[in-house]
C-alpha positions as CSV (number, residue, x, y, z in Angstrom):
1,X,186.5,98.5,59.0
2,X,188.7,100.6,61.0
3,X,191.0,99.9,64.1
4,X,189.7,101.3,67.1
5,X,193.1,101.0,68.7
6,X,191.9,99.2,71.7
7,X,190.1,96.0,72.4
8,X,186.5,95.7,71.1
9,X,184.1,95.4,74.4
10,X,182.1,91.5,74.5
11,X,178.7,92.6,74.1
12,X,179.5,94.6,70.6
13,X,181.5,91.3,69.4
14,X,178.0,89.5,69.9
15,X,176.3,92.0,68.4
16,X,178.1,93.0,65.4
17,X,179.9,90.0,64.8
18,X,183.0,92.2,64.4
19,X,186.3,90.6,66.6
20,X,189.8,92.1,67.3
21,X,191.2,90.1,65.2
22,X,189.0,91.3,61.5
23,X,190.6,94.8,62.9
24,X,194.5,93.7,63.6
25,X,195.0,95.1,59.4
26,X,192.6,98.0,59.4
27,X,193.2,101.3,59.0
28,X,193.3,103.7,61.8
29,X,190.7,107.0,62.3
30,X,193.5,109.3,61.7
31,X,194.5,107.2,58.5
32,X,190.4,107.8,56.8
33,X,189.6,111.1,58.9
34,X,190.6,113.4,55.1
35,X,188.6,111.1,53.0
36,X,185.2,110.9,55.3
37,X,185.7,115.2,55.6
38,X,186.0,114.8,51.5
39,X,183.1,112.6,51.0
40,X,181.1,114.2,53.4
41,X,181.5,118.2,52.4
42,X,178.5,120.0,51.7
43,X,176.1,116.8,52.2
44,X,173.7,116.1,55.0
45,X,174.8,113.0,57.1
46,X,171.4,110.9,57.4
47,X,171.4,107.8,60.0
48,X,169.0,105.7,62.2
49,X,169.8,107.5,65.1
50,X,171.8,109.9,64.1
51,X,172.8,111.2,67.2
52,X,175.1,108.0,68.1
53,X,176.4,108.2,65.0
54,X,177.3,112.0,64.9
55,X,178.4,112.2,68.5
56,X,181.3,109.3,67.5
57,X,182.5,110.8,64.7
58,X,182.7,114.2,66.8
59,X,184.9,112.6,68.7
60,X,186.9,110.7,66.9
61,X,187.6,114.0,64.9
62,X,187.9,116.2,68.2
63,X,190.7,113.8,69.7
64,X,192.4,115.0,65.9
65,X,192.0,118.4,66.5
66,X,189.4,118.7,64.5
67,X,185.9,120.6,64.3
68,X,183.9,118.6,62.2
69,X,180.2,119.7,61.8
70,X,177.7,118.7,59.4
71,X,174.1,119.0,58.6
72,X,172.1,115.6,60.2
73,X,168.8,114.0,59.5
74,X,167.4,111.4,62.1
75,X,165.5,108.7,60.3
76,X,164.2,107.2,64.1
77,X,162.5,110.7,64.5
78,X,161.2,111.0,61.1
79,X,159.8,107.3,61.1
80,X,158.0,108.5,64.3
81,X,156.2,111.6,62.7
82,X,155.7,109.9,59.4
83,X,155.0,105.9,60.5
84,X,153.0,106.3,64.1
85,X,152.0,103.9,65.9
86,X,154.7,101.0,65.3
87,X,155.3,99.0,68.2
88,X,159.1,99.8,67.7
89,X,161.3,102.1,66.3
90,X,164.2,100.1,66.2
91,X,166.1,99.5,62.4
92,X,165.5,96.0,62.4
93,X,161.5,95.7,64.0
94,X,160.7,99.0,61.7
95,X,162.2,97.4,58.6
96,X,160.2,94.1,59.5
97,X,157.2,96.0,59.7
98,X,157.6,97.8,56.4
99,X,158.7,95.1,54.5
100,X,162.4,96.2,54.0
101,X,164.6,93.4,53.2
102,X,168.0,93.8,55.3
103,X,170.6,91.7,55.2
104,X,173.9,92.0,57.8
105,X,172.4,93.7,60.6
106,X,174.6,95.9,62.6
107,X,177.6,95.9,60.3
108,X,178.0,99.1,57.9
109,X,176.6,98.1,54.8
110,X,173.4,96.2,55.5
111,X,172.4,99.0,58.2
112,X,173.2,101.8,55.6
113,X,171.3,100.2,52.9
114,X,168.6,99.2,55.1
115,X,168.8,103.1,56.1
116,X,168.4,104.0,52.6
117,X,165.3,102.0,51.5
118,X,163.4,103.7,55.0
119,X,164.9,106.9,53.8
120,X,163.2,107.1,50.5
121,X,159.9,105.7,52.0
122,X,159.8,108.6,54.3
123,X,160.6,111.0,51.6
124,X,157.4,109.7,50.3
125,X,155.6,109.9,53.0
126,X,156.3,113.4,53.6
127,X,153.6,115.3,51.9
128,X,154.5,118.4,53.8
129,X,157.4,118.5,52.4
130,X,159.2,119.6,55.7
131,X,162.3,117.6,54.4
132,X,163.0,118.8,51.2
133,X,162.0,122.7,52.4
134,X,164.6,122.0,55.2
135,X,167.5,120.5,53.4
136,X,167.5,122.2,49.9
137,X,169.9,124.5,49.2
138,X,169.4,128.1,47.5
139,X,172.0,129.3,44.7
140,X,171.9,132.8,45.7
141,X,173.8,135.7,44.7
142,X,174.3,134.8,41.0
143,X,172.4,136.3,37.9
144,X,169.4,134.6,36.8
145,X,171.2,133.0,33.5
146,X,173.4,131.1,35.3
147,X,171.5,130.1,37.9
148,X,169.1,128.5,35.9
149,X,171.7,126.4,33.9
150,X,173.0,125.5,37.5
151,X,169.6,124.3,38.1
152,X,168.7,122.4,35.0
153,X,172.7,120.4,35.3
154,X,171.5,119.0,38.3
155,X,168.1,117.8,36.8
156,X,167.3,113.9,35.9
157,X,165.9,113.0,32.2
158,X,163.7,110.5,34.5
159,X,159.5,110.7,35.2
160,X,158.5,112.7,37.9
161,X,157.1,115.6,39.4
162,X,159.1,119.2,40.1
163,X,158.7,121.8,42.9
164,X,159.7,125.6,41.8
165,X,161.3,126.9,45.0
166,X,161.5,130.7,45.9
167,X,163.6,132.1,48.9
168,X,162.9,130.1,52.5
169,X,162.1,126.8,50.1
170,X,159.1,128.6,49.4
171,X,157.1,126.4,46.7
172,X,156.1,128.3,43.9
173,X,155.2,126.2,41.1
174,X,154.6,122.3,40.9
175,X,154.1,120.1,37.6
176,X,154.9,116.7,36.2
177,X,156.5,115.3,33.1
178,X,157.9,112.1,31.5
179,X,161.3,113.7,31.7
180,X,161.9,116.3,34.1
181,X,165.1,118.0,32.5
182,X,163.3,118.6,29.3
183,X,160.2,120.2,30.9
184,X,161.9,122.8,33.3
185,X,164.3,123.9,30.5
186,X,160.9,124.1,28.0
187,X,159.8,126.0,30.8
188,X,162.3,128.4,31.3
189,X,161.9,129.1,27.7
190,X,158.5,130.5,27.7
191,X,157.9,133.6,27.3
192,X,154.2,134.8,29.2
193,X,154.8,137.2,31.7
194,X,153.4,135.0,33.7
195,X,156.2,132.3,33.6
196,X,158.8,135.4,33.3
197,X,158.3,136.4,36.6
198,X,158.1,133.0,38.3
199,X,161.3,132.6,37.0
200,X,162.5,135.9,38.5
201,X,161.5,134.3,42.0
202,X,163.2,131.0,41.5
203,X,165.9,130.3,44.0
204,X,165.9,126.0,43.3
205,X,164.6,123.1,41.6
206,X,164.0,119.9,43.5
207,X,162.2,117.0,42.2
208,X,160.8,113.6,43.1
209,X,161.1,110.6,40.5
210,X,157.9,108.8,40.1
211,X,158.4,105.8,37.4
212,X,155.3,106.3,35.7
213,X,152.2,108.6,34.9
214,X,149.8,107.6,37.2
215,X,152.0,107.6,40.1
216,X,152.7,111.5,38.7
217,X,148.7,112.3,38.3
218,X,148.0,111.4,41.7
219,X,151.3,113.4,43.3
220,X,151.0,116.4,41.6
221,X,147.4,116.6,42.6
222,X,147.8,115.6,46.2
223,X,150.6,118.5,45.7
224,X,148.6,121.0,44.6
225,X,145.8,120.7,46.9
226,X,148.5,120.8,49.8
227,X,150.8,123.8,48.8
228,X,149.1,125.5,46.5
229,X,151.6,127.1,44.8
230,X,151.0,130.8,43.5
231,X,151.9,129.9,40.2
232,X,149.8,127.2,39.4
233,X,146.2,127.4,38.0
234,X,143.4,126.6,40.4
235,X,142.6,122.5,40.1
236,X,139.3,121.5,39.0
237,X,138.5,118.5,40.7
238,X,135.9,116.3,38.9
239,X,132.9,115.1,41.3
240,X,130.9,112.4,39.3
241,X,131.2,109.2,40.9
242,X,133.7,106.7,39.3
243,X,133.4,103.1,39.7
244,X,135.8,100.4,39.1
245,X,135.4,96.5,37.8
246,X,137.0,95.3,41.0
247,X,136.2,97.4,44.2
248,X,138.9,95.9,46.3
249,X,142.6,95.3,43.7
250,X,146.6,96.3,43.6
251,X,147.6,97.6,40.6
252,X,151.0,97.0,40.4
253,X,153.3,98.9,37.3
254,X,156.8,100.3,37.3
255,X,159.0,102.2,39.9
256,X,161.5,104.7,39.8
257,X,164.6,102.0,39.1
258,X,164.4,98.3,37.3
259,X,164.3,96.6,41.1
260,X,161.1,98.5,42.0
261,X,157.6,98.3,41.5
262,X,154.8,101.4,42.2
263,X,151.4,100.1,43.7
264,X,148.3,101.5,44.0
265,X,145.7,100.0,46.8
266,X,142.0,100.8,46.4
267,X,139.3,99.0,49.2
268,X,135.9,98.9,48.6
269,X,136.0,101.2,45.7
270,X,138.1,103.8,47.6
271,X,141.4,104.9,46.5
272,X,143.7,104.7,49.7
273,X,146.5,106.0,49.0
274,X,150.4,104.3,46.9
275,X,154.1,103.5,47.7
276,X,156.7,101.9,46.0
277,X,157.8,98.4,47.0
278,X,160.8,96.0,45.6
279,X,160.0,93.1,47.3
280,X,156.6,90.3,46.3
281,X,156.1,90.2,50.1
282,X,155.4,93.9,50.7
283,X,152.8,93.6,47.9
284,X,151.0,89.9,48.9
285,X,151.0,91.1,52.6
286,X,148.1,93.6,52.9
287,X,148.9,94.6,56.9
288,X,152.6,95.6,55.7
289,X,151.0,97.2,52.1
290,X,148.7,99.6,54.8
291,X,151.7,100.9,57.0
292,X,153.7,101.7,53.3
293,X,151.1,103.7,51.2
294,X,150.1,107.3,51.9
295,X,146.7,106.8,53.1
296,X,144.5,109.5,51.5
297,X,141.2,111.2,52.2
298,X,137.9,110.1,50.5
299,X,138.1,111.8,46.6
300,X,136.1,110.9,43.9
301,X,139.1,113.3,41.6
302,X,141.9,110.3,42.6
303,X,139.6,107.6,41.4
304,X,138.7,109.8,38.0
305,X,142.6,109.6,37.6
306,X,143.0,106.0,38.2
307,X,139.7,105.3,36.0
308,X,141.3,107.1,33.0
309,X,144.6,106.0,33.2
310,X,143.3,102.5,33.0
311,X,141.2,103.2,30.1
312,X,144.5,104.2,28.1
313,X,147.4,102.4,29.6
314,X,148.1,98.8,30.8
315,X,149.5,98.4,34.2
316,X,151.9,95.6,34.7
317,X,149.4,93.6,36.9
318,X,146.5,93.9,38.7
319,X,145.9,92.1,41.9
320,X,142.1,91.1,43.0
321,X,141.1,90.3,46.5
């Protein structure tokens, strides 16, 4: 909460729910302006809308004195390019239509959280990688040694895949691994020339966790066949047809945190593509389950993955209809 220092206008008391009187004891712009520069440094501000949202603080900061500028991300105009054809592009229709739980609409926290979840989908969705390219940022001007401890601190012991960056975001290598800290440092330890010079090119490491192997399999492969990176070895794909028991399931097994599940859709034999979901609904609603996943073009290689890792791993369940 802070005190705008005036009264609040009718139509955003029936909107927000917020009233003069929740404000009489909050603090003033002026009184949070240092901590939200603090907080803020060096990060990219990320909203539904972000114009609005950027354009106030501008202000409020401009009426201080105050240049404030930061990096933004609109999540209304990635939604567009990443979820088309939604009948709205509002927070609260989108969320409904994804399956995204939100609680308090139009106060801070509910929004933001909300904000969050459709954040992380469209981080998903982004095969292109037009996000991460645009928003990572290069250690430059440092000798290789310590950049590539810099690099590695900032690295998760978690299941994933990892993008080798070169200058301009540049990907230059892409793998996978049960724990993504241990594998770039092993990396970084070889000794082919081979590896010795990607690591010359190197500029950044980002990474995308993943919760389990299959989810990895079928990432880094999508990946590959996407970027392909200079440093990777040509893919293989294998073209026998693969079956399954069921031609129409969810396979349902474990996300990147405790609250979060991974699922993998496959119709009439076809793999179609995955997401990650937290909520029963999003799985047992197969409309809202079509606008998550990453739908994916007809490959028999997808369904080889799928086929094997069922033949050596148990998912957590398996959904039939």
């Amino acid at each position: 909460m802070v005190n705008p220092e005036k009264p609040i206008q009718p139509f955003v008391v029936n909107l927000t729910g917020i009233n003069n009187k929740m404000l009489r004891n909050a603090p003033k712009f002026y009184e949070v302006a240092k901590r939200i520069i603090e907080i803020t440094e060096g990060s990219i501000l990320i909203a539904h809308n972000t114009s609005f949202d950027y354009r106030i603080l501008r202000t409020e900061f401009n009426r201080l004195g105050y240049n404030y500028e930061r990096e933004t991300l609109c999540t209304v105009q990635l939604s567009k390019k990443l979820f088309p054809n939604q009948n709205s592009y509002s927070l609260g229709k989108l969320c409904k239509s994804l399956g995204i739980a939100v609680s308090n609409r139009h106060r801070a926290e509910g929004d933001a959280f909300a904000t969050v979840k459709l954040f992380s989908m469209l981080l998903h969705k982004d095969v292109n990688k037009e996000i991460v390219k645009r928003t990572i940022k290069p250690i430059k001007n440092l000798k290789i040694s310590t950049r590539l401890i810099l690099i590695l601190d900032a690295l998760p012991s978690k299941t994933g895949i990892f993008y080798l960056h070169g200058s301009d975001g540049k990907i230059l290598y892409i793998a996978k691994s049960l724990n993504i800290k241990k594998a770039v440092n092993n990396l970084f330890l070889r000794e082919s020339k081979r590896i010795k010079k990607l690591i010359s090119f190197i500029e950044t490491v980002s990474f995308e966790l993943l919760g389990n192997e299959l989810m990895c399999d079928l990432k880094l492969y999508k990946e590959l066949k996407i970027h392909k990176p200079i440093f990777n070895k040509n893919i293989q794909p294998k073209t026998e047809q693969v079956k399954f028991s069921n031609e129409n399931m969810i396979l349902v097994d474990s996300g990147r945190n405790d609250s979060e599940h991974s699922v993998v859709l496959i119709e009439n034999n076809q793999y179609i593509g995955n997401t990650f979901v937290d909520l029963n609904y999003q799985v047992n609603n197969i409309e809202v389950l079509r606008n998550l996943v990453s739908t994916e073009k007809k490959d028999n290689h997808n369904r080889f993955l799928i086929k094997k890792y069922l033949q050596k791993h148990k998912v957590q369940k398996i959904i039939r209809f």
